[in-house]
DOROLUM-769282 format. One record per atom (N, C-alpha, C, O): x, y, z; residue in one letter; atom name; residue number from 0. Coordinates in steps of 0.05 Angstrom, whole numbers, plus 5000, padded with zeros to 4 digits. Layout:
REM residues N
c1, c2, c3, type, atom, seq
X, Y, Z, A, CA, NUM
...
//
This chain:
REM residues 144
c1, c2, c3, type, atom, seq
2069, 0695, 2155, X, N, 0
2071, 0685, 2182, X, CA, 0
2097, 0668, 2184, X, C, 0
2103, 0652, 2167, X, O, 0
2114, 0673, 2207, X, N, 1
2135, 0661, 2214, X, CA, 1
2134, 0634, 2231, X, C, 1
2119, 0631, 2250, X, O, 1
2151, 0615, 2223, X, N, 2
2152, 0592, 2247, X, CA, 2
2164, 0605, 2271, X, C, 2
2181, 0623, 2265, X, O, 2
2162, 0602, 2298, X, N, 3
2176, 0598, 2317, X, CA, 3
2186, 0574, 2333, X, C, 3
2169, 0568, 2350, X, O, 3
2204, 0560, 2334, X, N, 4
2197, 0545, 2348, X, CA, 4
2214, 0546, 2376, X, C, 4
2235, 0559, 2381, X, O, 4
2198, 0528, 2393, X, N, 5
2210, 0536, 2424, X, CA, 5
2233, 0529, 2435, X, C, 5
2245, 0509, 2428, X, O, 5
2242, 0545, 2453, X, N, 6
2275, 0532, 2463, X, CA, 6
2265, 0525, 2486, X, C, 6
2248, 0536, 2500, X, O, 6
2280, 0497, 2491, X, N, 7
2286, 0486, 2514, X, CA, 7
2310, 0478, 2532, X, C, 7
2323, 0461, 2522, X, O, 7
2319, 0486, 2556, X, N, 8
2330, 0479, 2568, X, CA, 8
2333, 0455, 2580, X, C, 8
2310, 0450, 2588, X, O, 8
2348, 0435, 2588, X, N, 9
2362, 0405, 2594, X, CA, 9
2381, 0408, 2607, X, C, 9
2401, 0403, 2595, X, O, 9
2384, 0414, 2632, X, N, 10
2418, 0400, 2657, X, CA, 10
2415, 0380, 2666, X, C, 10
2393, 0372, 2675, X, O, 10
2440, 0365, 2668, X, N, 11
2448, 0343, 2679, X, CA, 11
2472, 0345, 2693, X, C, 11
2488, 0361, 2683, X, O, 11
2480, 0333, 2716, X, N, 12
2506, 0330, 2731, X, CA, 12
2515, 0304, 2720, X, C, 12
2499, 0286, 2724, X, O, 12
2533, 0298, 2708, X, N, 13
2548, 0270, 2701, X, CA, 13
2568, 0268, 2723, X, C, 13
2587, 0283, 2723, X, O, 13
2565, 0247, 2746, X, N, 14
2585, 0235, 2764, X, CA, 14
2604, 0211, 2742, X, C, 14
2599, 0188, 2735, X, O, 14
2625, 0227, 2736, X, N, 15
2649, 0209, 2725, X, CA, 15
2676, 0196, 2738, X, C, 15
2692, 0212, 2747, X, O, 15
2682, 0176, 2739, X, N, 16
2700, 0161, 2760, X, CA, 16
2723, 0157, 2735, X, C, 16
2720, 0152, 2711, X, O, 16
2746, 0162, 2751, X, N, 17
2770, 0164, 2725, X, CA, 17
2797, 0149, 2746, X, C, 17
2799, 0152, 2770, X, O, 17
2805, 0142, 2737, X, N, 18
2827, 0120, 2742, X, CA, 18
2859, 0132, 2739, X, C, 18
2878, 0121, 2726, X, O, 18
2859, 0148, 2748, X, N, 19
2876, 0167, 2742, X, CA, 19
2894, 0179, 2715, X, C, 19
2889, 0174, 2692, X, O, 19
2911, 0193, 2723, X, N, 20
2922, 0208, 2691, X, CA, 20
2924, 0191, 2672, X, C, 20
2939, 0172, 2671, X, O, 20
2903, 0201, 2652, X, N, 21
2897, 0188, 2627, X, CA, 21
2863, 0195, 2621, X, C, 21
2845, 0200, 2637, X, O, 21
2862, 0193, 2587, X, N, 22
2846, 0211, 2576, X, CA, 22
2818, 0182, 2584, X, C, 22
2823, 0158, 2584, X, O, 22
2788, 0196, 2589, X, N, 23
2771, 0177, 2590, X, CA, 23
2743, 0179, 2576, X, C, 23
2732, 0200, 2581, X, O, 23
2731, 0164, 2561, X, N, 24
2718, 0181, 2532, X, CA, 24
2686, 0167, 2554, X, C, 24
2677, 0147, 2565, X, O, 24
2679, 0202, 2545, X, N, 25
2644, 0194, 2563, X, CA, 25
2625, 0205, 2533, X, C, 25
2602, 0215, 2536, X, O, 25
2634, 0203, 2517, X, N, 26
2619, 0206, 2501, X, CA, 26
2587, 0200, 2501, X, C, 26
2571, 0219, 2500, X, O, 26
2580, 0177, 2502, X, N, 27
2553, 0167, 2514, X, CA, 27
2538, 0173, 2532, X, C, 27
2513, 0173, 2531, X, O, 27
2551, 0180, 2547, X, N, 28
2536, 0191, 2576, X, CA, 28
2526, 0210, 2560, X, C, 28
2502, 0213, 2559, X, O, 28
2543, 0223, 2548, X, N, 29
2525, 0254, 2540, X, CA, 29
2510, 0247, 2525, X, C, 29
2487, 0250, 2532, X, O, 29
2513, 0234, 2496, X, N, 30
2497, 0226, 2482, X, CA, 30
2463, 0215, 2498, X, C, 30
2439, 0221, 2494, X, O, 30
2476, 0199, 2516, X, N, 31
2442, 0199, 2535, X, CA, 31
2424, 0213, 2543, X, C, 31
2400, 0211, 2543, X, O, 31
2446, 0235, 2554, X, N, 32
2425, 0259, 2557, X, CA, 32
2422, 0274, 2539, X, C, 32
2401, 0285, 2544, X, O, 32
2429, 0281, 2521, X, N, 33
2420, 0299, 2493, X, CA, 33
2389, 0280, 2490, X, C, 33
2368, 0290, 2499, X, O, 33
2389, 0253, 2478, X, N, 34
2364, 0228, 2485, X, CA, 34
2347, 0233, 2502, X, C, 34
2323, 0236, 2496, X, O, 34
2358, 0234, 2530, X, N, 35
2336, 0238, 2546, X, CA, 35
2322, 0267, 2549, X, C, 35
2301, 0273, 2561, X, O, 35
2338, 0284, 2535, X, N, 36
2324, 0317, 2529, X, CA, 36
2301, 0316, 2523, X, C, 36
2281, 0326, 2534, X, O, 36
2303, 0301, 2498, X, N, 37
2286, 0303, 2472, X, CA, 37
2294, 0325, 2454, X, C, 37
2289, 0321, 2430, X, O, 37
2308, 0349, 2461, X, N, 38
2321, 0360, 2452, X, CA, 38
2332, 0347, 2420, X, C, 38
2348, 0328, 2421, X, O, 38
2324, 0358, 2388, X, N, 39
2335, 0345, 2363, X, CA, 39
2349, 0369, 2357, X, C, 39
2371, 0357, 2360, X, O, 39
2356, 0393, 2350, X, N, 40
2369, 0418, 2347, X, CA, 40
2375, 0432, 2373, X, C, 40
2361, 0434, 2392, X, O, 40
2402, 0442, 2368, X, N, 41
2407, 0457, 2384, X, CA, 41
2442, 0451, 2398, X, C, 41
2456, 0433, 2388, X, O, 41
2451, 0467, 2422, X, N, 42
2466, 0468, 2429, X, CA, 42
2479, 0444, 2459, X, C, 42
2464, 0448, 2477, X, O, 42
2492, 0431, 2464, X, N, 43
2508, 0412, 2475, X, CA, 43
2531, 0430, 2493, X, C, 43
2551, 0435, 2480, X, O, 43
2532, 0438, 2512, X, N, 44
2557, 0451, 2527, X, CA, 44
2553, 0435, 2549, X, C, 44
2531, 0430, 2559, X, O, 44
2589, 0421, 2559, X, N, 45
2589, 0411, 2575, X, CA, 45
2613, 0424, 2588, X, C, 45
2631, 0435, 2575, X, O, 45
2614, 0419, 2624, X, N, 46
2631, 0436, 2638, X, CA, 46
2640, 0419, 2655, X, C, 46
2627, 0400, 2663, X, O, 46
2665, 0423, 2661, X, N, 47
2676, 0397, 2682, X, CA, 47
2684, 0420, 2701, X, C, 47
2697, 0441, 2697, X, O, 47
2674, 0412, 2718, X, N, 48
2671, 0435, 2754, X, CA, 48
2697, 0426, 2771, X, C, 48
2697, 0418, 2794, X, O, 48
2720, 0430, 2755, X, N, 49
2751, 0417, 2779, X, CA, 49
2763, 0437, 2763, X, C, 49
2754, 0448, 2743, X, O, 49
2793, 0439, 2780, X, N, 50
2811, 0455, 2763, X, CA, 50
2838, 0432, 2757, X, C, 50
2858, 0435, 2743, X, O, 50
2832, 0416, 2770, X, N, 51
2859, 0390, 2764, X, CA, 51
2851, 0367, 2742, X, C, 51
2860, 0344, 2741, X, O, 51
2835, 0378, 2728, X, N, 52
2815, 0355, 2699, X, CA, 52
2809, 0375, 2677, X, C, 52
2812, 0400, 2681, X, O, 52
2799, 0364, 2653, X, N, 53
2805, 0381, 2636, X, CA, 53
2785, 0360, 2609, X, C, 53
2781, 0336, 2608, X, O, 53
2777, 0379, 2591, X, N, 54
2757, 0365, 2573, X, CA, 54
2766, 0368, 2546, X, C, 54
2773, 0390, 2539, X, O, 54
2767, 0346, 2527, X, N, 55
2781, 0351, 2505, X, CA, 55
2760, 0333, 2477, X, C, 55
2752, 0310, 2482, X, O, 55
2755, 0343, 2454, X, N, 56
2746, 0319, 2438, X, CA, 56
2769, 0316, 2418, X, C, 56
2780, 0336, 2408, X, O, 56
2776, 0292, 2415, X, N, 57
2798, 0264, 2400, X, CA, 57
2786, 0252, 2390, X, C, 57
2762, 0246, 2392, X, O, 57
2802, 0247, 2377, X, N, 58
2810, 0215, 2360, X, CA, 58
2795, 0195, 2382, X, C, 58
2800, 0196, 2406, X, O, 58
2777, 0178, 2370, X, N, 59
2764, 0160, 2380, X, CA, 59
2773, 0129, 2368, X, C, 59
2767, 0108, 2380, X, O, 59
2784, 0128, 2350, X, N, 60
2791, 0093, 2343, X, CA, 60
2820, 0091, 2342, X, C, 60
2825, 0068, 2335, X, O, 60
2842, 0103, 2345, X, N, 61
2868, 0100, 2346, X, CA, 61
2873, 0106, 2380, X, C, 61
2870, 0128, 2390, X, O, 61
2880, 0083, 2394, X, N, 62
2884, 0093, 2425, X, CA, 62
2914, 0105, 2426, X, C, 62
2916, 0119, 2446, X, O, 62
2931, 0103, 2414, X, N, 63
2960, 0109, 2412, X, CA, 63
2952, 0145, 2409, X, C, 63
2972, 0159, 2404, X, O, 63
2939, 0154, 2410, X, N, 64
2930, 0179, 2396, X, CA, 64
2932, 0190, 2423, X, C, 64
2945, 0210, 2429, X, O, 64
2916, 0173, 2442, X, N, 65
2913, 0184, 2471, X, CA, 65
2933, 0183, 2485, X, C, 65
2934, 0199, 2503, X, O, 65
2953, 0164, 2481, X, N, 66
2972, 0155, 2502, X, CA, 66
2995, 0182, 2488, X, C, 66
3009, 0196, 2503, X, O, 66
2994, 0185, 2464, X, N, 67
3017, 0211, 2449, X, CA, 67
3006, 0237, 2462, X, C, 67
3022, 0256, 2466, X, O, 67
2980, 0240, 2467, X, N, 68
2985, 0267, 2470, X, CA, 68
2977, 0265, 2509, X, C, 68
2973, 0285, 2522, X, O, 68
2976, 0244, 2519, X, N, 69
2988, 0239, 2556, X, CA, 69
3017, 0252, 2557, X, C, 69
3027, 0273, 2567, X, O, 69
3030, 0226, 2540, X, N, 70
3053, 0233, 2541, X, CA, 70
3073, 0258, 2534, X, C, 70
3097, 0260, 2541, X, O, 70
3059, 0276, 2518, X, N, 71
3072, 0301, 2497, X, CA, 71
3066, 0321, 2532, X, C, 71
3085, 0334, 2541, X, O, 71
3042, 0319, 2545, X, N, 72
3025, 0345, 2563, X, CA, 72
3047, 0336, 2583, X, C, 72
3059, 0353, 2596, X, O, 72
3053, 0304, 2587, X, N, 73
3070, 0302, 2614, X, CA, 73
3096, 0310, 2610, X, C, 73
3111, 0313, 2629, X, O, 73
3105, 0314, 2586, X, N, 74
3132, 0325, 2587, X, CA, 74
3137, 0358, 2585, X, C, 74
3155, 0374, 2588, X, O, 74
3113, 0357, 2578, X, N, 75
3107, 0396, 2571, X, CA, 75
3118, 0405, 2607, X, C, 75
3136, 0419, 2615, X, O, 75
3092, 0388, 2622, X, N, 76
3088, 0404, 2642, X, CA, 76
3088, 0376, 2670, X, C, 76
3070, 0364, 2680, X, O, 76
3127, 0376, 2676, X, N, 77
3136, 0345, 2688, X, CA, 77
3117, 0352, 2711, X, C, 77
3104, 0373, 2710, X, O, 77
3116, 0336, 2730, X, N, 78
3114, 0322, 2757, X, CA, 78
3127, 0334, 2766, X, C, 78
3142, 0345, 2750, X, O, 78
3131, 0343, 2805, X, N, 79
3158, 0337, 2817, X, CA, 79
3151, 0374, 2842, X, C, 79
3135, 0393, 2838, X, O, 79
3159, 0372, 2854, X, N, 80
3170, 0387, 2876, X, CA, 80
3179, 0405, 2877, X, C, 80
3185, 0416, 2898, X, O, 80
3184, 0416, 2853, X, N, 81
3199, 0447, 2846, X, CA, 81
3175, 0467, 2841, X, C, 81
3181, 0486, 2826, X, O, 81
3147, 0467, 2851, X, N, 82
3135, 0480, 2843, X, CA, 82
3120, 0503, 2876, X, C, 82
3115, 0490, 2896, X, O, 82
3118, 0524, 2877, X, N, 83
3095, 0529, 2897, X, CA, 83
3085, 0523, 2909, X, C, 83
3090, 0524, 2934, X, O, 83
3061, 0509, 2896, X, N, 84
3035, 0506, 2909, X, CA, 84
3044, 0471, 2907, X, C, 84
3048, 0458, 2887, X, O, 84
3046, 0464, 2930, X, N, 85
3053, 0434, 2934, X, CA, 85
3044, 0415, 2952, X, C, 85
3053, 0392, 2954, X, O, 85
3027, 0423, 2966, X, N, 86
3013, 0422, 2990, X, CA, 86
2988, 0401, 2988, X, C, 86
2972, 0401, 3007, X, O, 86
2984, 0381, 2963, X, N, 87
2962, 0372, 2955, X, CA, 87
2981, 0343, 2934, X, C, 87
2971, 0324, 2922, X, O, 87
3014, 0350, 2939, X, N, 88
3037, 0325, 2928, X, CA, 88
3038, 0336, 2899, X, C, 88
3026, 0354, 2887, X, O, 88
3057, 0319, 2892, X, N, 89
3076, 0334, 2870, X, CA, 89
3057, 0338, 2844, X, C, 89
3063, 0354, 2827, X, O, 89
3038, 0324, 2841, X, N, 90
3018, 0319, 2812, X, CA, 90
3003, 0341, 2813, X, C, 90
2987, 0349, 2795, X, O, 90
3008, 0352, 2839, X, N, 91
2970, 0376, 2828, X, CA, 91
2984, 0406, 2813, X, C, 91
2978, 0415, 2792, X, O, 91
3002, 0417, 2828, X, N, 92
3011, 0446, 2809, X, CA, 92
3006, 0436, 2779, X, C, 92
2988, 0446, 2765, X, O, 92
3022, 0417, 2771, X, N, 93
3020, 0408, 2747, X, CA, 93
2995, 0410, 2735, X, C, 93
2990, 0428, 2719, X, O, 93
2978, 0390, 2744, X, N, 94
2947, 0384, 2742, X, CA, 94
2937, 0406, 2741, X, C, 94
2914, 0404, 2733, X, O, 94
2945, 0434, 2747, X, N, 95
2925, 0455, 2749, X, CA, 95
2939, 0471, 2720, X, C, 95
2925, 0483, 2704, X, O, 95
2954, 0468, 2718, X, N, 96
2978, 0484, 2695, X, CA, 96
2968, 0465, 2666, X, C, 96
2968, 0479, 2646, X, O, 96
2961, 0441, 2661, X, N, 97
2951, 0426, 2642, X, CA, 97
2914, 0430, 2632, X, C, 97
2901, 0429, 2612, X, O, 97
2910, 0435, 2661, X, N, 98
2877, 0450, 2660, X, CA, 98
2882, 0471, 2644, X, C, 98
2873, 0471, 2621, X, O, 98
2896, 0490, 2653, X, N, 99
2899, 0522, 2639, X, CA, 99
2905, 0519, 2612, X, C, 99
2895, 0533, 2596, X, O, 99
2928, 0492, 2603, X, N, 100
2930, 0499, 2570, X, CA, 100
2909, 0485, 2554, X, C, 100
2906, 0493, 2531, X, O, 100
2889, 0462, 2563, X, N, 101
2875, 0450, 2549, X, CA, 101
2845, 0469, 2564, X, C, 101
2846, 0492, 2571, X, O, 101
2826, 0453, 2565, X, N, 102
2799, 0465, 2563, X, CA, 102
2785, 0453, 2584, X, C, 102
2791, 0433, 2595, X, O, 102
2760, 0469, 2590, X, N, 103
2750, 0464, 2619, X, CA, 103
2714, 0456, 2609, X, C, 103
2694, 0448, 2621, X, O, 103
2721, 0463, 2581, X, N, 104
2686, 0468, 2568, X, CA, 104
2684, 0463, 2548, X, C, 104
2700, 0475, 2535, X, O, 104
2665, 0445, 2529, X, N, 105
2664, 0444, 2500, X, CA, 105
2633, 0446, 2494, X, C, 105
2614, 0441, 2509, X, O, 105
2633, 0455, 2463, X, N, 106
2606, 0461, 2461, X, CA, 106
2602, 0446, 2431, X, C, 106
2617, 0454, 2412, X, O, 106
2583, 0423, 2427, X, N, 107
2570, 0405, 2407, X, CA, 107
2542, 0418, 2401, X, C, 107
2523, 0423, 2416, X, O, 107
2544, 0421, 2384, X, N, 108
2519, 0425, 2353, X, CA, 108
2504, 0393, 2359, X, C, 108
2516, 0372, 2354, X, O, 108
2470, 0393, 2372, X, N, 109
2466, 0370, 2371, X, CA, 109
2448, 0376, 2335, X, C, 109
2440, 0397, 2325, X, O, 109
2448, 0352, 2328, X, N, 110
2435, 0341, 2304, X, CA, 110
2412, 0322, 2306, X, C, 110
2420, 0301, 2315, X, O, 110
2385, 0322, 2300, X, N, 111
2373, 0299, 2299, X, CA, 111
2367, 0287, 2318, X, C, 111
2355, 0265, 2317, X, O, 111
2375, 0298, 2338, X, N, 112
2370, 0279, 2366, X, CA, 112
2403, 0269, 2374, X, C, 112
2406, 0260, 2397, X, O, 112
2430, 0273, 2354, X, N, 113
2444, 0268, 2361, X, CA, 113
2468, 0289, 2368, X, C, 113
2464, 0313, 2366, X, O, 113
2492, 0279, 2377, X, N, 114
2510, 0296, 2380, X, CA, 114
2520, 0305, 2359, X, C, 114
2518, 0285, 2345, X, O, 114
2534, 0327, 2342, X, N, 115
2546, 0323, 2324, X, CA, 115
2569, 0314, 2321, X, C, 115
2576, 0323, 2299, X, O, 115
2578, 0307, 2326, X, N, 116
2610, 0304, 2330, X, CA, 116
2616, 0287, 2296, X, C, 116
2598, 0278, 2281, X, O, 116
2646, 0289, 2290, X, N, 117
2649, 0272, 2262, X, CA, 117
2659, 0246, 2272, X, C, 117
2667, 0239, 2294, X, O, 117
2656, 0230, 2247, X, N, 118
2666, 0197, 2244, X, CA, 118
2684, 0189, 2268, X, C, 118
2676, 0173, 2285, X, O, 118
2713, 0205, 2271, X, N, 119
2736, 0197, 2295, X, CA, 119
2735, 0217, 2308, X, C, 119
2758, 0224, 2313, X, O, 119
2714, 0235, 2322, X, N, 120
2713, 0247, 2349, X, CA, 120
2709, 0232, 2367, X, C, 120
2704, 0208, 2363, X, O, 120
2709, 0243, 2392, X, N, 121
2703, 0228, 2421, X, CA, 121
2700, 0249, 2440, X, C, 121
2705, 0272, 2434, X, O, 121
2694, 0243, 2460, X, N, 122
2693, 0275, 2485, X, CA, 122
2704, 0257, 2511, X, C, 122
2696, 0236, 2521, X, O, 122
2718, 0269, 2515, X, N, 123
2741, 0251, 2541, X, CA, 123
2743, 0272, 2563, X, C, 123
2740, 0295, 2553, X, O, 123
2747, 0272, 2584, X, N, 124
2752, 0277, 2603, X, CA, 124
2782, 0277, 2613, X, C, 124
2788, 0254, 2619, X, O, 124
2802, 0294, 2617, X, N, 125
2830, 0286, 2612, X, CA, 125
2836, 0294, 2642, X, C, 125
2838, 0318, 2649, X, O, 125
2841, 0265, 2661, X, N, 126
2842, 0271, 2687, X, CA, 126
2875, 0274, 2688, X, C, 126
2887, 0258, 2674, X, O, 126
2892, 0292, 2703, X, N, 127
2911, 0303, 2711, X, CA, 127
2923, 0295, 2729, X, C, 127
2947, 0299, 2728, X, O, 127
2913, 0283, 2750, X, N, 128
2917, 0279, 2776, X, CA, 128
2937, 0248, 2774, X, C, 128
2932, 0238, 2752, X, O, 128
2953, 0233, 2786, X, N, 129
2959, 0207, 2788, X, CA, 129
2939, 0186, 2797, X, C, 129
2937, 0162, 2789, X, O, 129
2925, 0197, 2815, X, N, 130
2901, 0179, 2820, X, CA, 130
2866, 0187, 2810, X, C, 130
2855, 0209, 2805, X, O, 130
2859, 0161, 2811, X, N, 131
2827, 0171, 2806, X, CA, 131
2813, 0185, 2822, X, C, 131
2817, 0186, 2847, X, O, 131
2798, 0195, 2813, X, N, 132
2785, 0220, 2819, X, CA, 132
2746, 0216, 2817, X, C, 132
2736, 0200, 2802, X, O, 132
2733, 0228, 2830, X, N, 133
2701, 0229, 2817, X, CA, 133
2702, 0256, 2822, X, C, 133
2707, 0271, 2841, X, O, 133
2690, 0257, 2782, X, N, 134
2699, 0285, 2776, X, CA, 134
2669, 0292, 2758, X, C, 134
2659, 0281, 2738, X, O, 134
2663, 0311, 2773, X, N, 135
2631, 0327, 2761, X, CA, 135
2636, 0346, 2737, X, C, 135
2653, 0364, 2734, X, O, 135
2608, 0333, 2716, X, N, 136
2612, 0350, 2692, X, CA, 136
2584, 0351, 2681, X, C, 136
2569, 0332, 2676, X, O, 136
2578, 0384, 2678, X, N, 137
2555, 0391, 2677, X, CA, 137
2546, 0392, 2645, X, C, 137
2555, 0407, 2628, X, O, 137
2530, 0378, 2643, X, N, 138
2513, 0374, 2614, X, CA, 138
2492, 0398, 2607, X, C, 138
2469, 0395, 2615, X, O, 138
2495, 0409, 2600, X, N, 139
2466, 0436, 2596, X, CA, 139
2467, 0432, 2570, X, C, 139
2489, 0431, 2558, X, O, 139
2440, 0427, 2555, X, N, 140
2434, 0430, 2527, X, CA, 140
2405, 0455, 2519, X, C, 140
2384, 0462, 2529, X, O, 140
2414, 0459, 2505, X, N, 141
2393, 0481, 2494, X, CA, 141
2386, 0473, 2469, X, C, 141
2401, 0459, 2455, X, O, 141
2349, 0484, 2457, X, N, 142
2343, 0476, 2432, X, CA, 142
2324, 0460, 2428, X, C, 142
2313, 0453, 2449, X, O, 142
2314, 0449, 2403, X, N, 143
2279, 0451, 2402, X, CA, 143
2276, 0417, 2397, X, C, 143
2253, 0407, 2395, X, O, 143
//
């Protein structure tokens, strides 16, 4: 005889408020809801529903880590008025072009009731925009 055991499904909407361009670690939040699942095995995918924000896991105890790679994306991909789609001021073409090279979605292995993440991970939210934003990001966890 085989074990089975059951899968369960868990969504959450996380309303996150971000203070403009610059990386913002919601780590916890999720961690809460993985907690409030009950959910101990299983899968963690979270989705940020904008195309001018962007989801990344970092370095969590060196903040210079965050401000190097602001600064590396803002020089990749400047600011400014030479672009198309401009109709929303000079930060959003950009903001949408920094979405496309980083990530919109990450997916955590929960453990034990916890996230897995290692020692200096973090899960940040990497807003694009010059100003703050309230920016929705969908928590769905799967697992027993």
């Amino acid at each position: 005889m085989t074990a089975t055991a059951i899968t369960h499904h868990y969504q959450k909407v996380l309303d996150i408020s971000t203070r403009g361009k610059s990386l913002h670690r919601f780590t916890q939040q999720v961690q809460g809801v993985v907690q409030a699942s009950g959910i101990t095995q299983g899968l963690c995918t979270v989705f940020i529903r904008h195309t001018s924000a962007s989801l990344t896991i970092q370095e969590n105890a060196d903040p210079d880590v965050l401000v190097d790679l602001e600064n590396f994306l803002s020089k990749l991909v400047p600011d400014g008025d030479h672009y198309v789609h401009s109709a929303e001021g000079p930060d959003d073409m950009p903001a949408h072009i920094r979405s496309v090279l980083t990530s919109t979605s990450e997916t955590i292995p929960i453990m034990n009731g916890r996230l897995a993440l290692g020692t200096w991970q973090g899960l940040y939210l990497w807003e694009h925009r010059d100003r703050g934003h309230h920016r929705e990001v969908v928590v769905q966890l799967v697992g027993s």
